[in-house]
C-alpha positions in Angstrom: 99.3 92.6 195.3 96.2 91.8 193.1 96.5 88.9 191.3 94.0 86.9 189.1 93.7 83.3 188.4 93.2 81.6 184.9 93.5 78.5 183.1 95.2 78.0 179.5 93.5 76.2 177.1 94.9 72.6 177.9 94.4 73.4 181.2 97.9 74.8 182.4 97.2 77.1 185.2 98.4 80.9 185.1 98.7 83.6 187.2 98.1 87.0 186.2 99.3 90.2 188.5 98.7 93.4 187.9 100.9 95.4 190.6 103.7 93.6 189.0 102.4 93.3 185.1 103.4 89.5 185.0 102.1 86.7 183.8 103.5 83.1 185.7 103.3 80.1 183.8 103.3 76.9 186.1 105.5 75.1 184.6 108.2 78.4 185.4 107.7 80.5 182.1 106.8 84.2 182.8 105.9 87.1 180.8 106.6 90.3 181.8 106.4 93.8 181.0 108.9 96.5 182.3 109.8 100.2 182.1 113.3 101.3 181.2 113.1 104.7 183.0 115.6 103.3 185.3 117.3 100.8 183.4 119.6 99.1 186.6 116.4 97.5 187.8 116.0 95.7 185.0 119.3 93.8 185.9 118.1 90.1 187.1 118.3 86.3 185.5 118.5 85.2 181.8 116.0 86.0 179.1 114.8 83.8 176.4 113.4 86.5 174.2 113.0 90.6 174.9 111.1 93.4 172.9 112.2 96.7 173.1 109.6 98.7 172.3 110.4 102.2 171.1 114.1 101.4 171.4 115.5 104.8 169.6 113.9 106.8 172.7 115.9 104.6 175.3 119.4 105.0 176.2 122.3 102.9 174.2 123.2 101.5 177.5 119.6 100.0 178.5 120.1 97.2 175.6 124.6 97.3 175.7 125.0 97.5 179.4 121.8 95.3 180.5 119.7 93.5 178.2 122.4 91.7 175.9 124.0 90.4 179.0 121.0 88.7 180.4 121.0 87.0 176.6 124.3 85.4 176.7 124.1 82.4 178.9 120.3 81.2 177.1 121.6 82.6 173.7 118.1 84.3 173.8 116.8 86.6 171.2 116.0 90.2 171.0 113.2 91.9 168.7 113.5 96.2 168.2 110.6 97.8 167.5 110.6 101.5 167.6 109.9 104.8 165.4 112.9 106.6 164.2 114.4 109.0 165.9 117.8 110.7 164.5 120.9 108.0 163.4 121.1 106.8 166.9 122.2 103.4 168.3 118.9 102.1 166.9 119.8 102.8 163.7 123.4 101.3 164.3 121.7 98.3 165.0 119.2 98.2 161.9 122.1 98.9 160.0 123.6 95.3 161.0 120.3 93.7 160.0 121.6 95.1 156.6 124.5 93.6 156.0 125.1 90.3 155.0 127.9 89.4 157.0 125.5 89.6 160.1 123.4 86.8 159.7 121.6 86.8 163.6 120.4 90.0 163.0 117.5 91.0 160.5 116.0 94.3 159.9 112.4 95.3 158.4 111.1 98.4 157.3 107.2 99.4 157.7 105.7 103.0 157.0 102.7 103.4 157.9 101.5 103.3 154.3 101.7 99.3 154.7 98.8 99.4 157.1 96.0 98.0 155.3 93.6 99.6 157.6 94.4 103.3 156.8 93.2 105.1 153.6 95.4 106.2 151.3 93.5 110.2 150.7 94.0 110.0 154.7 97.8 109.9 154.7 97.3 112.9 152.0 95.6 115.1 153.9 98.1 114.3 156.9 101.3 114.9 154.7 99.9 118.2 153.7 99.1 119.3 157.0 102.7 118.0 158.8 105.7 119.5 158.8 108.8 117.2 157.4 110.5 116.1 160.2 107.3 114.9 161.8 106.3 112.6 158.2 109.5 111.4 157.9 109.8 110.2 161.2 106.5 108.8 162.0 104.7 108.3 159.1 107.7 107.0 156.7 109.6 105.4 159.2 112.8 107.0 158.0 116.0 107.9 159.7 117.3 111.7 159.0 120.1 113.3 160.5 118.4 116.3 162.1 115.2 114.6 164.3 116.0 117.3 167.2 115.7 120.0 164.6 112.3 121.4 164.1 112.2 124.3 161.4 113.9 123.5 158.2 113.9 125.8 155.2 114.8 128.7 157.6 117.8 130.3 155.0 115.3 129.8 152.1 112.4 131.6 154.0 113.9 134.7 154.4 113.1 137.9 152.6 116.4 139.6 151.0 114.4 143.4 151.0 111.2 143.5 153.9 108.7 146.0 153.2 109.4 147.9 156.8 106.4 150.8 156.5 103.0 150.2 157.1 101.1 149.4 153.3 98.1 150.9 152.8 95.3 148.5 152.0 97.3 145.6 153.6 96.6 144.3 156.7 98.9 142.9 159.9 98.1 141.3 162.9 101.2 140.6 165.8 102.2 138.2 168.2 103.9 138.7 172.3 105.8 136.5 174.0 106.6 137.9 177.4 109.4 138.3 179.4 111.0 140.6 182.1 114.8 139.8 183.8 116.0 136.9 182.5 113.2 136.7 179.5 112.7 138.6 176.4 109.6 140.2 175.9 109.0 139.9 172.0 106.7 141.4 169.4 106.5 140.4 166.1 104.3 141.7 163.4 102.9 140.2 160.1 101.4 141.7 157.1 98.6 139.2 156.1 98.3 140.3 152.7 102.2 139.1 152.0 102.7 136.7 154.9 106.0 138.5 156.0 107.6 139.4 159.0 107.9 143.4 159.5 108.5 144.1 162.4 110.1 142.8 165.6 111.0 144.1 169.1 113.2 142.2 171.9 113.7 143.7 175.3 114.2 142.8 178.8 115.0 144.5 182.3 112.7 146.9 181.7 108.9 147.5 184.0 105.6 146.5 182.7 104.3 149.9 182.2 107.2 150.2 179.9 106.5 147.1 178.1 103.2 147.9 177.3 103.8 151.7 176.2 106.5 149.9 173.5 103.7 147.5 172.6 101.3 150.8 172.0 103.7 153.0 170.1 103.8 149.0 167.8 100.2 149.3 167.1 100.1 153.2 166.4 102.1 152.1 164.1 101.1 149.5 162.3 97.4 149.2 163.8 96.9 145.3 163.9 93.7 143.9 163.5 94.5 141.2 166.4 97.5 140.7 169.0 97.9 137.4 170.4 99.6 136.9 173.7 100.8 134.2 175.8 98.5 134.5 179.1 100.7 131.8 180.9 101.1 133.5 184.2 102.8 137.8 183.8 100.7 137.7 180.8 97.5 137.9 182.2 97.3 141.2 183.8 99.1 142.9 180.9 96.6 141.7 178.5 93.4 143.2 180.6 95.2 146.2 181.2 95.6 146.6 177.1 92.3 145.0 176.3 91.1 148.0 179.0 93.0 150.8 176.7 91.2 149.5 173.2 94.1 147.0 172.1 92.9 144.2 170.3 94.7 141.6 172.5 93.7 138.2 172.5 94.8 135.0 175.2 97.2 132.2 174.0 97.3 129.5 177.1 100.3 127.3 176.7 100.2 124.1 177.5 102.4 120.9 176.3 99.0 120.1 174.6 98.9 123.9 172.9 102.2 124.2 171.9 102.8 121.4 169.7 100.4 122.7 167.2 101.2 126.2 167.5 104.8 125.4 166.8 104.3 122.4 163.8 102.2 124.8 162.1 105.1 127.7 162.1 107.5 124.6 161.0 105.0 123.9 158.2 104.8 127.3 157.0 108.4 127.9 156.9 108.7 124.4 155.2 106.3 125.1 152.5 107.2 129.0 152.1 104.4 130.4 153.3 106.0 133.0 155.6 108.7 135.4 155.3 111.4 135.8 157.8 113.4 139.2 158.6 117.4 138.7 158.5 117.4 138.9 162.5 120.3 136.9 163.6 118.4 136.4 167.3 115.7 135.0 164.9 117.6 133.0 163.0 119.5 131.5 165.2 117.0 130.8 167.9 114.5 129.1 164.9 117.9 127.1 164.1 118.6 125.8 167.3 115.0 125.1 168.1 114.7 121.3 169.4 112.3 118.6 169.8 112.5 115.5 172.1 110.2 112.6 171.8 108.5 112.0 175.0 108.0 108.3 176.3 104.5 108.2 175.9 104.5 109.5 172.2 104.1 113.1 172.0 106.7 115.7 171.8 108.7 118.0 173.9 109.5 121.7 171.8 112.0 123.6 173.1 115.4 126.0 173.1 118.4 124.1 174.1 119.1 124.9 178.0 120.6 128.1 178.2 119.4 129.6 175.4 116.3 131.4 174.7 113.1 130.6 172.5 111.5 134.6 172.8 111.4 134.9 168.8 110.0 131.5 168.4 107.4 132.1 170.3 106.3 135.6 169.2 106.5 134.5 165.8 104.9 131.5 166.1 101.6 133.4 167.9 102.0 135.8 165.3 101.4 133.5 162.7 98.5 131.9 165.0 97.0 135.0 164.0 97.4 135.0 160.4 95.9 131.5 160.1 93.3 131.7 162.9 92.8 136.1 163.4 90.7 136.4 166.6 89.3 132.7 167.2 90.4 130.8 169.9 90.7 127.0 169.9 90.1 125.3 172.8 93.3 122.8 173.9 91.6 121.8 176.7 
């Protein structure tokens, strides 16, 4: 155990560990910092005072089940501190700090507006640039109902009579999200010059050879100026093999460090009307039932519910990659 040695400033020795991310006080005071990933071993002796930081991403049970307990018998006190997520047992409890007839508890609200240190044209430009659910939560510090829900606006975006024939003098571009068995493989098109959805194709249990023919007879047909693919692992060789016939296929490499942009700037554009969706029910729904999870260390998790599939969101989302980026690639790395 390393372990480093200290004095205070009237001379009260302390001791410092690392390994166990303590301080020790002589006089039997200690300050300690602890993760709630497995929230039994926090069980142990009275408290005199706890933080709980990010408390909307831990479970109710972590402050009900173990932490108020070890309060009772040093009538200790307990400070929240977290970002909102959803109306969740957080929010319970900053809803006690509201009411009057609660006088131990005390609630304070701080968007990130308050920061002195933070430019006000900043926060514009950041606003404009992030989709609602995203503000709201991190930037407002407000509690909405639907924090797992990523695209809003989804009914509003769609377009009641889609243009489904190539235009001449617009142009399209398309995204491919690939699947085989269990997987859709899904191509979507866009026409740039109305940013709409108008085209779309979802199959599965069917050989590559045949995948790719379905993807050519797609761009006979509408003859996009770029294609952007995921390259995540089957998508490789079926992107050389259409880069090899003339296809204007470019690479998407997903990564949790990709795909956060990708999919807050399809969120965005749906938000703000930007795109037009086809009256898919596979679409629709999948967009719907999109989710996001905030992960411990402050990024986030996008993804379909287990059991369901994301095929469309994906597609779509390349697709408008290509509409806001055409054939440059951004380097995630």
């Amino acid at each position: 155990m390393k372990e480093t040695v200290g004095d205070l400033k009237r001379g009260t020795g302390i001791r410092i560990s690392d390994s166990e991310r303590s301080i020790n006080y002589d006089n039997g005071g200690m300050v300690a910092v602890r993760s709630t990933h497995y929230p039994d071993n926090l069980r142990g002796e009275g408290l005199d005072l706890v933080v709980l930081d990010e408390a909307a991403f831990m479970e109710r049970r972590v402050w009900a089940e173990v932490v108020r307990p070890m309060l009772v018998t040093t009538r200790g006190s307990a400070v929240f501190m977290s970002t909102p997520f959803g109306r969740n047992w957080f929010y319970e409890l900053f809803q006690l700090g509201l009411r009057p007839d609660e006088p131990e508890w005390q609630s304070f609200h701080y968007p990130t507006s308050n920061n002195p240190l933070i430019v006000p044209d900043e926060l514009d430009t950041i606003k404009r640039q992030t989709s609602t659910h995203v503000w709201l939560a991190e930037y407002e510090a407000q509690f909405t109902d639907d924090s797992g829900q990523v695209f809003r606006g989804i009914r509003d975006a769609v377009v009641s009579n889609p243009v489904t024939t190539p235009q001449i003098g617009h142009h399209y571009v398309a995204g491919v999200d690939w699947g085989r068995d269990n997987d859709y493989t899904v191509i979507v098109v866009i026409d740039t010059t109305t940013q709409t959805i108008v085209a779309m194709d979802r199959f599965n249990q069917i050989g590559w050879n045949l995948q790719r023919g379905r993807l050519k007879a797609i761009v006979e047909r509408w003859k996009p100026d770029v294609i952007w693919a995921e390259r995540n692992s089957i998508g490789d060789p079926n992107i050389e093999a259409l880069q090899h016939d003339g296809l204007p296929m470019r690479a998407f490499q997903t990564t949790a460090r990709s795909k956060a942009p990708l999919i807050e700037s399809l969120a965005l554009a749906i938000e703000r009307g930007h795109i037009g969706l086809l009256d898919d029910p596979i679409l629709l729904g999948e967009l719907s039932s999109y989710g996001i999870e905030r992960l411990a260390g402050g990024g986030y998790r996008y993804s379909a519910p287990a059991g369901l599939h994301d095929d469309t969101v994906m597609a779509t989302a390349l697709a408008w990659y290509a509409v806001e980026n055409g054939s440059v690639s951004i380097d995630f790395s």
